[in-house]
Every structure is written in structure tokens, then in C-alpha cells.
TIVO-2410 file (N, C-alpha, C; in nm, 3 decimals):
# residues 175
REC num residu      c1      c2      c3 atome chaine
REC   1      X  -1.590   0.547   2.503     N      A
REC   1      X  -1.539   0.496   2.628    CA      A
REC   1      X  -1.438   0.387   2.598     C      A
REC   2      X  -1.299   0.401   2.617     N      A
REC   2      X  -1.211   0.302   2.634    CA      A
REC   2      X  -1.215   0.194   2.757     C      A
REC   3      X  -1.159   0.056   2.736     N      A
REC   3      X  -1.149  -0.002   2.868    CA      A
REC   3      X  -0.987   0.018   2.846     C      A
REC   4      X  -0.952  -0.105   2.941     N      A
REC   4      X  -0.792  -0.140   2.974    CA      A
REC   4      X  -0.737  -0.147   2.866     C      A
REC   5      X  -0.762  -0.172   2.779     N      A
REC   5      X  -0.685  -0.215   2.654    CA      A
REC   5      X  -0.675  -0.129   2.587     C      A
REC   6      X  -0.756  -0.012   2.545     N      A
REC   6      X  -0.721   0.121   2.491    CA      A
REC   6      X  -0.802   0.156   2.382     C      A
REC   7      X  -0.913   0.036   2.355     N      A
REC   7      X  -1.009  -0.011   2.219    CA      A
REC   7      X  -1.108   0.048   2.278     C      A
REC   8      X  -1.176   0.134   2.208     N      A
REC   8      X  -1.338   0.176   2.265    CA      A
REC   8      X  -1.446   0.118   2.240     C      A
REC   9      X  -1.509   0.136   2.261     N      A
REC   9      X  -1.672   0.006   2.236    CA      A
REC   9      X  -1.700   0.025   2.090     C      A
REC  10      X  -1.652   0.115   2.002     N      A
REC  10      X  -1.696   0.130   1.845    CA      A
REC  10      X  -1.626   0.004   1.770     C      A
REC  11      X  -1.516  -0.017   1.826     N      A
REC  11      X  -1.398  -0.082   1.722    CA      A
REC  11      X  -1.274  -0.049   1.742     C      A
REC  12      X  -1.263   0.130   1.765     N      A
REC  12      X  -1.172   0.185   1.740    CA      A
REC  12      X  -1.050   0.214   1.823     C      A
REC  13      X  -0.892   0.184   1.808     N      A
REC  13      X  -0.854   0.216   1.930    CA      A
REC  13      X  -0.809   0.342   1.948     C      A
REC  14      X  -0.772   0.389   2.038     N      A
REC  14      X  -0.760   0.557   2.126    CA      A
REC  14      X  -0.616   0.587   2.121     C      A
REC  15      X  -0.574   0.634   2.033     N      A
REC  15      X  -0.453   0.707   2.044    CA      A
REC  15      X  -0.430   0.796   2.173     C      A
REC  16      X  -0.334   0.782   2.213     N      A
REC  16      X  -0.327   0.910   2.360    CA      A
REC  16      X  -0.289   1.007   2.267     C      A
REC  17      X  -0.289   1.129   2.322     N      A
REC  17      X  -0.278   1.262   2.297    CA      A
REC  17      X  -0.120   1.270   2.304     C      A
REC  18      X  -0.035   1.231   2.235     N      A
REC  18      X   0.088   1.322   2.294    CA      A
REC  18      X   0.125   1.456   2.222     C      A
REC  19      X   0.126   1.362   2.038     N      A
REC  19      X   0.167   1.496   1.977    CA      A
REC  19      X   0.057   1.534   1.848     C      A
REC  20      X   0.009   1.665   1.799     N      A
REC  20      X  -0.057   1.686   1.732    CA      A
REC  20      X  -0.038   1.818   1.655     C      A
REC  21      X  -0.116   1.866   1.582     N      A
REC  21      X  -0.139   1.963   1.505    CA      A
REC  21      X  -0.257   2.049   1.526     C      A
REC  22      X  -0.200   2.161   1.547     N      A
REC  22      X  -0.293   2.285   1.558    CA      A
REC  22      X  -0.270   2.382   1.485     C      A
REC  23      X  -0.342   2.447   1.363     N      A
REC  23      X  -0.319   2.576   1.339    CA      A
REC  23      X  -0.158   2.557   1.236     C      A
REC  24      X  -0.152   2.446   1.181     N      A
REC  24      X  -0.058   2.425   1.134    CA      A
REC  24      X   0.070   2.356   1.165     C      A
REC  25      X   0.021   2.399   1.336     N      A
REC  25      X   0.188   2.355   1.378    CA      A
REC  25      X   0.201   2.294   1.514     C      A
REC  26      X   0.322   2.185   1.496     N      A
REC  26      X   0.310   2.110   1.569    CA      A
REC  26      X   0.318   2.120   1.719     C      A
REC  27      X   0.276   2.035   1.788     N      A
REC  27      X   0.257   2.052   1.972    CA      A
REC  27      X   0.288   1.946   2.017     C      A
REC  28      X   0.381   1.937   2.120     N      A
REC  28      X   0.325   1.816   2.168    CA      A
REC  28      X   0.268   1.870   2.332     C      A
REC  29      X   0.176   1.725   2.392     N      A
REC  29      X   0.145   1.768   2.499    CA      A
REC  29      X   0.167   1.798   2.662     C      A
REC  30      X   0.205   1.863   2.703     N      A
REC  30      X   0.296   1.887   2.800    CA      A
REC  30      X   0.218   1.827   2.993     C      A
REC  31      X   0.060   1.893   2.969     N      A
REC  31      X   0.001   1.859   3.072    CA      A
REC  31      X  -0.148   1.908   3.026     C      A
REC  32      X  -0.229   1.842   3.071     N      A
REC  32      X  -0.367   1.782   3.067    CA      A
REC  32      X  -0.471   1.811   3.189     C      A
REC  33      X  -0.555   1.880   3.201     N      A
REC  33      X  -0.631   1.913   3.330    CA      A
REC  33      X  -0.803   1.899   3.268     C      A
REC  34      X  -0.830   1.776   3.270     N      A
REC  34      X  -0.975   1.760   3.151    CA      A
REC  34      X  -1.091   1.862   3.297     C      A
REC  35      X  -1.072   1.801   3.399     N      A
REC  35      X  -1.144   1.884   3.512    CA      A
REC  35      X  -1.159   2.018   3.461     C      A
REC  36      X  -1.063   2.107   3.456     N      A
REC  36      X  -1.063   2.303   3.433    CA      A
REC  36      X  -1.069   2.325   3.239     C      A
REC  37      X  -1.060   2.190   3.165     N      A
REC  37      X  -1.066   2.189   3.045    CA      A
REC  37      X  -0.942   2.274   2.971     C      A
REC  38      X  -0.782   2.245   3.028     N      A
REC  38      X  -0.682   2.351   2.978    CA      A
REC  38      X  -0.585   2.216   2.937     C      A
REC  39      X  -0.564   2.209   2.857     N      A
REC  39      X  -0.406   2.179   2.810    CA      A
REC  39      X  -0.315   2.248   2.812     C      A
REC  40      X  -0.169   2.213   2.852     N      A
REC  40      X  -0.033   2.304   2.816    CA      A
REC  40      X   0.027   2.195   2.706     C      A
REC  41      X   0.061   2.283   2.598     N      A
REC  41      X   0.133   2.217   2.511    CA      A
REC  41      X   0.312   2.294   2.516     C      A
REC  42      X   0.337   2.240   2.433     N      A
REC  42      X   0.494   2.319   2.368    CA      A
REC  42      X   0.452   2.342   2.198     C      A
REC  43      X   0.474   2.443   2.168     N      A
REC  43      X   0.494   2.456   1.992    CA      A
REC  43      X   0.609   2.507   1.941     C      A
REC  44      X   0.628   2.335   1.891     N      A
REC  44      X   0.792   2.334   1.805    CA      A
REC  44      X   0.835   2.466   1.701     C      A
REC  45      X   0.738   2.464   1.631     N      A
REC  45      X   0.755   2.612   1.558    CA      A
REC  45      X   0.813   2.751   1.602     C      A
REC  46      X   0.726   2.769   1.763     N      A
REC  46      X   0.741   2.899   1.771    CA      A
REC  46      X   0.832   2.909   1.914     C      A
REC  47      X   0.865   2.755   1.988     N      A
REC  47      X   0.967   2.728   2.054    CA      A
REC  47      X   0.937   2.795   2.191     C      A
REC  48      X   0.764   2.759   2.211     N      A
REC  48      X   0.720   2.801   2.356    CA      A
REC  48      X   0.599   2.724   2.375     C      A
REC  49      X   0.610   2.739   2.517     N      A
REC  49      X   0.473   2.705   2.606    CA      A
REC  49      X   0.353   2.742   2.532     C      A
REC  50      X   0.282   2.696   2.499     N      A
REC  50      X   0.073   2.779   2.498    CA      A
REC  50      X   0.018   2.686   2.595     C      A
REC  51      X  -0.111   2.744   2.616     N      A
REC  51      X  -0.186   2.679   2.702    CA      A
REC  51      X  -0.324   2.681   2.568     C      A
REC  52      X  -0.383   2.613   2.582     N      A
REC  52      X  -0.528   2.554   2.493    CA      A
REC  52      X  -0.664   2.547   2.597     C      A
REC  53      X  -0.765   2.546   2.501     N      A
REC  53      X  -0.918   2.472   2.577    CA      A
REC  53      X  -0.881   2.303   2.544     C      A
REC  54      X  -0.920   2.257   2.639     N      A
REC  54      X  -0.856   2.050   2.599    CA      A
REC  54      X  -0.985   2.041   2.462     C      A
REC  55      X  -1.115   2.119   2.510     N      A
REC  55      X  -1.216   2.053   2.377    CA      A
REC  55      X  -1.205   2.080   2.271     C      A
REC  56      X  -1.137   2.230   2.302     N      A
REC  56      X  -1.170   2.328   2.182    CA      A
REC  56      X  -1.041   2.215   2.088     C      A
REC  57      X  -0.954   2.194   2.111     N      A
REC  57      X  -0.791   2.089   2.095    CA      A
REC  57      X  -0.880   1.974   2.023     C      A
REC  58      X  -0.934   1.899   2.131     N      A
REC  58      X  -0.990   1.791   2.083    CA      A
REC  58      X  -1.082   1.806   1.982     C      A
REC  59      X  -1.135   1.892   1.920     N      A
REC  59      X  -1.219   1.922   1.833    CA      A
REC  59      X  -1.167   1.961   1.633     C      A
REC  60      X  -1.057   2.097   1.668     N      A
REC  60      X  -0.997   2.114   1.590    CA      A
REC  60      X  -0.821   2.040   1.543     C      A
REC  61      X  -0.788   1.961   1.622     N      A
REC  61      X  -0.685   1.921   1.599    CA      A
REC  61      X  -0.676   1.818   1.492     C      A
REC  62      X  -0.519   1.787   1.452     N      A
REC  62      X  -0.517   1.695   1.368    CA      A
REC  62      X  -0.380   1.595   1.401     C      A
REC  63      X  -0.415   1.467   1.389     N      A
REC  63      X  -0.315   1.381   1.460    CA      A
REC  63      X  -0.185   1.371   1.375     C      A
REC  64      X  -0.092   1.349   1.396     N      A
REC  64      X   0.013   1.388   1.388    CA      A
REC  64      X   0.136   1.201   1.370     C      A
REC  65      X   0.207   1.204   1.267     N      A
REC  65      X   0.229   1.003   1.281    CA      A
REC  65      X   0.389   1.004   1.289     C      A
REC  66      X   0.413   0.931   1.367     N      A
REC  66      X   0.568   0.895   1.314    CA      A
REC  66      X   0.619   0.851   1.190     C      A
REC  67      X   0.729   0.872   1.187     N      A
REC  67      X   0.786   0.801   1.043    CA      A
REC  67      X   0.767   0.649   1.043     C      A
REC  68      X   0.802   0.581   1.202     N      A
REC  68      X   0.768   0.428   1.146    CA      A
REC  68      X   0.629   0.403   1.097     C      A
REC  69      X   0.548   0.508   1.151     N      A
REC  69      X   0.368   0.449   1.134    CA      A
REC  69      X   0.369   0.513   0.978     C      A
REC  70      X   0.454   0.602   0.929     N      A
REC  70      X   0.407   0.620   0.790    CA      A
REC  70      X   0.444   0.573   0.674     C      A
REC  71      X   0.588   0.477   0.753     N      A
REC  71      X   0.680   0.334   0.663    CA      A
REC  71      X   0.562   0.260   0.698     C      A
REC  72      X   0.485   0.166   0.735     N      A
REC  72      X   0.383   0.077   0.787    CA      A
REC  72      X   0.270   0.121   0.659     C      A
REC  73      X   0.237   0.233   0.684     N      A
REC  73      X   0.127   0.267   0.585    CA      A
REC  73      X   0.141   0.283   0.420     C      A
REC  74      X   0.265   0.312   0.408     N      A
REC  74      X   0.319   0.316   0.240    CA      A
REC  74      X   0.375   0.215   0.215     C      A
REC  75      X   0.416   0.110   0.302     N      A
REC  75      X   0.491  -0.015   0.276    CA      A
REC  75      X   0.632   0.020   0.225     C      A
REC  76      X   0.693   0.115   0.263     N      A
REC  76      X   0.834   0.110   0.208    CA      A
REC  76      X   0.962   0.134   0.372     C      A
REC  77      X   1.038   0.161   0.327     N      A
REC  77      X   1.137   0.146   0.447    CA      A
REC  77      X   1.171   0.287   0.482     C      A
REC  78      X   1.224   0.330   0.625     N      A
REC  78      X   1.270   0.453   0.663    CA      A
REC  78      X   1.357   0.550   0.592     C      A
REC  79      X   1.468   0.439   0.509     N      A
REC  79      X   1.561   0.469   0.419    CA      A
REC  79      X   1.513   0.530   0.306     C      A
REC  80      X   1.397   0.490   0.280     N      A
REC  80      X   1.346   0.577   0.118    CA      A
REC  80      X   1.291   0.692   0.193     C      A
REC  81      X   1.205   0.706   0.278     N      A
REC  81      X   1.142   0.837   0.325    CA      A
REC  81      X   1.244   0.909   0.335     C      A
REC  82      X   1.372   0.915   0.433     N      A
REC  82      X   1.414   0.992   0.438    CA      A
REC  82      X   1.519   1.035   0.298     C      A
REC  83      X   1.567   0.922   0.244     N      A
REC  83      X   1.616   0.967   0.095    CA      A
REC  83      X   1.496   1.048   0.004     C      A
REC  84      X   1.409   1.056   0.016     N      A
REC  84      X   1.271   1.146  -0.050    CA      A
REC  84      X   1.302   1.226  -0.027     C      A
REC  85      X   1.296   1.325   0.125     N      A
REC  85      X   1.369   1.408   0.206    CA      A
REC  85      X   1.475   1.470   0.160     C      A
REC  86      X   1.593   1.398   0.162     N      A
REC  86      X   1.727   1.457   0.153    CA      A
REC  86      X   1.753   1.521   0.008     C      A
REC  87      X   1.711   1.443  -0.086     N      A
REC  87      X   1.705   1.511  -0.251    CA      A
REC  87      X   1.563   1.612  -0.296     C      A
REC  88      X   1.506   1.586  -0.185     N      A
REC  88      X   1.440   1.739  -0.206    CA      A
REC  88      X   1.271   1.663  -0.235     C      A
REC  89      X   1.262   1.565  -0.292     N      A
REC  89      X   1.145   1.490  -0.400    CA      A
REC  89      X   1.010   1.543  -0.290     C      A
REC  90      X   0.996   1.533  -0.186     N      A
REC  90      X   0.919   1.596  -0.073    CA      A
REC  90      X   0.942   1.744   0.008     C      A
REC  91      X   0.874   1.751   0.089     N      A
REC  91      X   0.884   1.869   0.132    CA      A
REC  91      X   0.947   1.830   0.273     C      A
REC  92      X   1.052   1.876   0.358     N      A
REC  92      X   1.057   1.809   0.477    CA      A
REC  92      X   0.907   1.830   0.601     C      A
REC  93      X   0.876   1.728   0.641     N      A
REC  93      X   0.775   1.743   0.705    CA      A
REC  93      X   0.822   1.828   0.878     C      A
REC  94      X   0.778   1.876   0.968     N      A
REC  94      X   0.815   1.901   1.073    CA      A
REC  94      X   0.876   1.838   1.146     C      A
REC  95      X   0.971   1.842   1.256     N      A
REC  95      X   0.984   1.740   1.360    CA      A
REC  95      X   1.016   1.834   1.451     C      A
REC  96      X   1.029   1.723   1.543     N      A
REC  96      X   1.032   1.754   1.678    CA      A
REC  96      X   1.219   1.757   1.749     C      A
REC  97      X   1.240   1.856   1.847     N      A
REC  97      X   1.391   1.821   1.909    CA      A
REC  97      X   1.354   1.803   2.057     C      A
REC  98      X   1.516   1.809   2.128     N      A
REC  98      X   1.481   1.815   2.281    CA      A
REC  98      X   1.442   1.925   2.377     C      A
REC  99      X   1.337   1.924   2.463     N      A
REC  99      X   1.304   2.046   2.507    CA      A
REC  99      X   1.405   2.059   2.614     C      A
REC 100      X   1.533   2.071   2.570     N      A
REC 100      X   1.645   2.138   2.712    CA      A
REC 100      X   1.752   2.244   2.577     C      A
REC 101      X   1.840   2.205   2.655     N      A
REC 101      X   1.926   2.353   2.580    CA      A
REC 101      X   1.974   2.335   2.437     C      A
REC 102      X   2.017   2.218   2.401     N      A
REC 102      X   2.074   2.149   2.328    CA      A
REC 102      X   1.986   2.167   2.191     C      A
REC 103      X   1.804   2.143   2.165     N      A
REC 103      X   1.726   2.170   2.053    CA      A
REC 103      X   1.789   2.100   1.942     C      A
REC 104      X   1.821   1.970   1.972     N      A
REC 104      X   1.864   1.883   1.855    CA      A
REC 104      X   1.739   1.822   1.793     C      A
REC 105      X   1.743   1.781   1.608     N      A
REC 105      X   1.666   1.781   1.569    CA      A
REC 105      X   1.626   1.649   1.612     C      A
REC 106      X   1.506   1.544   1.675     N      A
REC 106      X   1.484   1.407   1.703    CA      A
REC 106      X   1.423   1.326   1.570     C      A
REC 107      X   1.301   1.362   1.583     N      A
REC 107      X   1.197   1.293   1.504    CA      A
REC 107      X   1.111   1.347   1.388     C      A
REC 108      X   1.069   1.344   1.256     N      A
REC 108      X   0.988   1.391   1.167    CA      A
REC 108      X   0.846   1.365   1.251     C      A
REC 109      X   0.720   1.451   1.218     N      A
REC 109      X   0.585   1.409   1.258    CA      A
REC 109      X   0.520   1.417   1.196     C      A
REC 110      X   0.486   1.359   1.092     N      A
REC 110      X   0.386   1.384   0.978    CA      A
REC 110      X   0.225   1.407   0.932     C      A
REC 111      X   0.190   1.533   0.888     N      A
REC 111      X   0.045   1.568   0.889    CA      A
REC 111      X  -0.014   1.443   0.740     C      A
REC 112      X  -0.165   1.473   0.800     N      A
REC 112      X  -0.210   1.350   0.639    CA      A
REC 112      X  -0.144   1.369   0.511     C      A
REC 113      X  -0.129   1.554   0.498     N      A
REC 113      X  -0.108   1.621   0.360    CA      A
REC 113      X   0.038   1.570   0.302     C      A
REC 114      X   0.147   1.538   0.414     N      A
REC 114      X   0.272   1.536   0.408    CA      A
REC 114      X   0.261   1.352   0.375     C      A
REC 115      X   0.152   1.288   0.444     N      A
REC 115      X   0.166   1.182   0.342    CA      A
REC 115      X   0.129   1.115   0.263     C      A
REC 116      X  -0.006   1.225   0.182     N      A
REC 116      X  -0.074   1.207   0.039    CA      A
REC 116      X   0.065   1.285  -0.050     C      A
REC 117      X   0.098   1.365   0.006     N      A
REC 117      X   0.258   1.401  -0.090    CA      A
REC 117      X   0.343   1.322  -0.124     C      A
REC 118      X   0.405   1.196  -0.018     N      A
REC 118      X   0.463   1.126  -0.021    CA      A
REC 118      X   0.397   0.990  -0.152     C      A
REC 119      X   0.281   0.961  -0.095     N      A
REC 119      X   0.244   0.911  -0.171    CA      A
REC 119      X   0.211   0.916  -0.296     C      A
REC 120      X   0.231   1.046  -0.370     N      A
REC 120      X   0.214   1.083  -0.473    CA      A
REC 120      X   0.321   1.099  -0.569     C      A
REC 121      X   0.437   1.088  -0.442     N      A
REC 121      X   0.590   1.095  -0.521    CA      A
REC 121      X   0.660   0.982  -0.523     C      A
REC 122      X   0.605   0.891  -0.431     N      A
REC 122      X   0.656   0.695  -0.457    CA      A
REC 122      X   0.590   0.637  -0.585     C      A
REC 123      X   0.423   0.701  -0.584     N      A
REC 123      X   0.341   0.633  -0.717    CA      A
REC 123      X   0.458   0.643  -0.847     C      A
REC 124      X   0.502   0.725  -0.838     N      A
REC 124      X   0.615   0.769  -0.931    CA      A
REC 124      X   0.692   0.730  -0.974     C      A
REC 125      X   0.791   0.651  -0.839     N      A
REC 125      X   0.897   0.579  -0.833    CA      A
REC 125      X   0.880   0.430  -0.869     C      A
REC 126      X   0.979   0.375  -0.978     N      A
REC 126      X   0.960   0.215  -0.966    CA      A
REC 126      X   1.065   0.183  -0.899     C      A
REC 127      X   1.071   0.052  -0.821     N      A
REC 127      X   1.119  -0.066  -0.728    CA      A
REC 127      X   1.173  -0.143  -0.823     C      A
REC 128      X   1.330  -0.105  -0.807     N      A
REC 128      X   1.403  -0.220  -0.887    CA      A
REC 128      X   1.471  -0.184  -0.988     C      A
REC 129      X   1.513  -0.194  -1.066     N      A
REC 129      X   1.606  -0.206  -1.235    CA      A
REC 129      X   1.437  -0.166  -1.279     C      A
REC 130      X   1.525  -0.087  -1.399     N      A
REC 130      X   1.402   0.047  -1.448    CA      A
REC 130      X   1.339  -0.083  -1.604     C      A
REC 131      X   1.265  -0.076  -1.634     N      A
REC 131      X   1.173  -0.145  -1.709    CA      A
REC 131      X   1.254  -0.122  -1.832     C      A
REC 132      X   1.258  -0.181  -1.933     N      A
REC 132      X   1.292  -0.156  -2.065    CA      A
REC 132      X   1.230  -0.087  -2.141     C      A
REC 133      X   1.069  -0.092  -2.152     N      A
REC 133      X   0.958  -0.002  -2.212    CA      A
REC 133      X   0.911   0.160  -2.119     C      A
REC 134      X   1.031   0.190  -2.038     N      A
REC 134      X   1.007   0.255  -1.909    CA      A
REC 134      X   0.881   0.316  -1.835     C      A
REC 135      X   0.780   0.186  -1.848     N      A
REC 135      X   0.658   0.204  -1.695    CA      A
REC 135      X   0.719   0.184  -1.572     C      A
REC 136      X   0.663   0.236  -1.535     N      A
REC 136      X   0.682   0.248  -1.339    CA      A
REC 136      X   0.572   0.148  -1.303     C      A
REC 137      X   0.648   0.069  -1.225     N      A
REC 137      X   0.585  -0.028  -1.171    CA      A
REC 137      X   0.607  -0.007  -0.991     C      A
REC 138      X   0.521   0.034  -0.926     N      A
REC 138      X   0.544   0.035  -0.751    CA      A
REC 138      X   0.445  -0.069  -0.680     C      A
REC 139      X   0.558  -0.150  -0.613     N      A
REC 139      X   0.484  -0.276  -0.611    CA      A
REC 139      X   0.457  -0.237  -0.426     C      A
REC 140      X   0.325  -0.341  -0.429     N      A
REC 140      X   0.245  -0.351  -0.300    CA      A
REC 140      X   0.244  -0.202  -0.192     C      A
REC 141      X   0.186  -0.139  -0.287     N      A
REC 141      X   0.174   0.008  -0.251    CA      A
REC 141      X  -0.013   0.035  -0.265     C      A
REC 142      X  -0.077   0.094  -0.139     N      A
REC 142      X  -0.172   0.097  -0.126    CA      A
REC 142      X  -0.250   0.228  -0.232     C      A
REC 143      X  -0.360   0.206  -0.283     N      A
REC 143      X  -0.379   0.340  -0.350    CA      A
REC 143      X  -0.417   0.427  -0.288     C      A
REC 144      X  -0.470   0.583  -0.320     N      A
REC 144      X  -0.454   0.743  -0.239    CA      A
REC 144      X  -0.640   0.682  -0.143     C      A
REC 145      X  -0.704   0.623  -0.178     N      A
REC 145      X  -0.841   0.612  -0.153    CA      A
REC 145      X  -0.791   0.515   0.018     C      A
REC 146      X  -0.732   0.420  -0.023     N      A
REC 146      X  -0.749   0.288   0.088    CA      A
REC 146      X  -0.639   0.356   0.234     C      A
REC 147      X  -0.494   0.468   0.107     N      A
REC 147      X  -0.421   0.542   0.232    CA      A
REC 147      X  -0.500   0.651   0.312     C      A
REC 148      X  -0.623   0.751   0.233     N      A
REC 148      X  -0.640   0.769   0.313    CA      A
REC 148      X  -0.735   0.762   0.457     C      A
REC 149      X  -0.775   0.614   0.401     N      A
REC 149      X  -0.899   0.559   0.496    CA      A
REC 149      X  -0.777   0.472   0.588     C      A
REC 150      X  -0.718   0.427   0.569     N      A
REC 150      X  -0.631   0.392   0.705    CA      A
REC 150      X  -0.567   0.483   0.790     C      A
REC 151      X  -0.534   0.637   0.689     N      A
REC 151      X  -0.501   0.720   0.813    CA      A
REC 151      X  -0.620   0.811   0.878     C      A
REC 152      X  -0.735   0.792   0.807     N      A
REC 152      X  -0.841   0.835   0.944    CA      A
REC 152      X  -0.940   0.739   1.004     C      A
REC 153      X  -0.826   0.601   0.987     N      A
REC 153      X  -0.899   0.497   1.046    CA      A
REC 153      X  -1.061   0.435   1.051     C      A
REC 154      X  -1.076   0.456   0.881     N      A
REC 154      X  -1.205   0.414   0.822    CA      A
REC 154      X  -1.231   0.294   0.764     C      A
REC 155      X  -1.312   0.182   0.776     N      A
REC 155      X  -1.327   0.076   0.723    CA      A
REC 155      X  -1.316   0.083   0.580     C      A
REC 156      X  -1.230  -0.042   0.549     N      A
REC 156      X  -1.249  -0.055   0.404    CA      A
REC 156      X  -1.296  -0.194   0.359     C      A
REC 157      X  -1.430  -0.191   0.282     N      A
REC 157      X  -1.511  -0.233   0.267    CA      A
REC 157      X  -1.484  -0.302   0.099     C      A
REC 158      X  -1.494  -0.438   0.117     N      A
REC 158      X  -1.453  -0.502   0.002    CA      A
REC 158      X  -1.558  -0.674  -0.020     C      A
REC 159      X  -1.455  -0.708  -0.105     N      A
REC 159      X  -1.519  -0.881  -0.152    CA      A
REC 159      X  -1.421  -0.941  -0.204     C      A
REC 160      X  -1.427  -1.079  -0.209     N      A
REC 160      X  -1.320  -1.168  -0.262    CA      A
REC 160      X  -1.382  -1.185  -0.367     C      A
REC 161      X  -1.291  -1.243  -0.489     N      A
REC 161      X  -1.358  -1.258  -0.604    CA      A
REC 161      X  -1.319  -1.394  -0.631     C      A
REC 162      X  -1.350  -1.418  -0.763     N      A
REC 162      X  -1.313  -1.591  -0.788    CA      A
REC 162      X  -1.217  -1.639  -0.736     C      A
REC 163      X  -1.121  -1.544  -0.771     N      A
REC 163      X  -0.985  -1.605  -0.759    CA      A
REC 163      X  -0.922  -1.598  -0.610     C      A
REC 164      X  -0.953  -1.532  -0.525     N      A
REC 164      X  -0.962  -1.513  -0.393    CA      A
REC 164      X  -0.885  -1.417  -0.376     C      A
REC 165      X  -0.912  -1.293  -0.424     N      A
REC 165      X  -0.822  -1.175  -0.431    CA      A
REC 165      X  -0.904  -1.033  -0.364     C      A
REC 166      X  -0.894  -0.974  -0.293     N      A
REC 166      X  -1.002  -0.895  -0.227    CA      A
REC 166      X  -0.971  -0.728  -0.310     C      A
REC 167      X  -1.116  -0.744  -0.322     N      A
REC 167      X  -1.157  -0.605  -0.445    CA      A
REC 167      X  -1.241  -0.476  -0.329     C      A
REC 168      X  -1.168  -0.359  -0.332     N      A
REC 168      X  -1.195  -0.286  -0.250    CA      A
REC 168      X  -1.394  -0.262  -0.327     C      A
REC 169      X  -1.419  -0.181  -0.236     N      A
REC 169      X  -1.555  -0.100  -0.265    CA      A
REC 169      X  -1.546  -0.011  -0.177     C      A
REC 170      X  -1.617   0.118  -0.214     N      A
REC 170      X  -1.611   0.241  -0.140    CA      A
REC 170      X  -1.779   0.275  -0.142     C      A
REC 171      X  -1.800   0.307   0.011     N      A
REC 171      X  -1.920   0.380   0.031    CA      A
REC 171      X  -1.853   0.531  -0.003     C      A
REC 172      X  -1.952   0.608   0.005     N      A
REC 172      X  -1.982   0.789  -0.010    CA      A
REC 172      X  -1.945   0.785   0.124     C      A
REC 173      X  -1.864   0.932   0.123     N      A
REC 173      X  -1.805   0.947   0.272    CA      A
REC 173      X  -1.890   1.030   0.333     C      A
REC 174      X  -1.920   1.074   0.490     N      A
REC 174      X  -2.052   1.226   0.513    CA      A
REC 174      X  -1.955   1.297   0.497     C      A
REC 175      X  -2.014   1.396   0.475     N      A
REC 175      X  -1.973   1.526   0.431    CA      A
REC 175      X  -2.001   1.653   0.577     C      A
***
């Protein structure tokens, strides 16, 4: 149960539904009838209307992030994602255009997979004038464990140590 603010009584706050992933491919949501339990979406892929069950949606779906929320989560800037992009180092992730005549390309929407990829191809990259002994050094970059508990919005559970530096710990996830 959300109040006004959009935070539910767990902790957690409530993303609205706009755009998501079904079945691979992206939707966004067009109209909502929780009463008769139908969603109408659009799917960018196949460049039409579907209609959905809202639970069956809410059940199997998978949320779907902007590029700024996935600069926020890797700590790097728009400019490197999409330079990742343009030389190929990634895969382009989906996006979205305008639903009128025109179908210009707008926005990337990125699934988790598209940004454990990403993240697997920055670990890579060093920040800065290349080392003399050539290690890669990628600075204030979260590791694959802590990215992907912030993108399914899971506590991460830690301690400060002497020095006042906070040391992750991981519970066992359910299965």
C-alpha cells in the first residue's frame, strides 16, 4: 500500500508502470483498467497495440530504466554510455520513438541484462591516462553484487570498520 508520497509501508518506493518488459520486448503503457484487470500497452518491437491481463503483467514483467537512472547507478556520464554504444563495446539496448507518423528514435530503455553488460565492459575500461604497468583502474564504480541489489532494490547490508570505511556483507538471496 502506497500513501501520497509514493513509499509503501515496506520501505520501498512504487515506481508507476509506464514502461516495461514483456517477453523480451519493450511496452510502454498506454491504459490501465485494474477493475476488468486489462492493460493496453504499445510494443516498440512489433509497432502495435496488445492488450495484457494487468496481473498476469504485474507478475511476469520486468522494469525497464532510463539512461539517466543507469548513469546514476554505474556512476559514469551519458557520454560514455552512449560512446559504449556507438563503437559497438555493448549491444544497443532498445528504445523507444514517437507514437505518431514520424517514429523517431527518443530514448534507450534498459533491461538488468543490458546493464550487467555494461557493467562488465566499464570494469574494463580505465578513467584517465592509461597506467604505465597497464592495470585498469575504474574508479568509484560499484561492484556486479551491490549493482545488482540496487537495481532490484535490495538492501545492502554492511559495517564500518576502523577506519570508517563501510564493508559490504551479503545475506543468501531466496531462491
Amino acid at each position: 500500500m502506497a500513501d501520497h508520497s509514493g513509499v509503501k509501508k515496506n520501505g520501498k518506493k512504487s515506481r508507476k508502470l509506464t514502461y516495461f518488459y514483456l517477453n523480451g520486448n519493450l511496452h510502454r503503457s498506454l491504459h490501465i483498467n485494474r477493475s476488468s484487470d486489462v492493460i493496453t500497452a504499445w510494443s516498440y518491437p512489433e509497432r502495435k497495440r496488445i492488450g495484457y491481463t494487468y496481473s498476469d503483467v504485474r507478475r511476469r514483467m520486468a522494469p525497464a530504466f532510463t539512461t539517466t537512472e543507469v548513469c546514476k547507478l554505474v556512476n559514469r556520464t551519458k557520454v560514455i554510455l552512449e560512446l559504449a554504444i556507438l563503437n559497438g563495446h555493448i549491444e544497443s539496448p532498445q528504445f523507444t520513438y514517437g507514437l505518431n507518423e514520424v517514429k523517431r528514435k527518443y530514448k534507450y530503455m534498459w533491461t538488468e541484462q543490458d546493464i550487467m553488460a555494461l557493467h562488465a565492459y566499464l570494469s574494463t575500461v580505465h578513467r584517465g591516462r592509461p597506467r604505465k604497468d597497464g592495470l585498469v583502474t575504474p574508479k568509484k564504480m560499484p561492484n556486479a553484487r551491490e549493482l545488482r541489489a540496487m537495481i532490484r532494490q535490495q538492501p545492502i547490508m554492511g559495517y564500518l570498520d576502523g577506519e570508517g570505511n563501510f564493508r559490504p556483507t551479503w545475506l543468501a538471496e531466496d531462491l
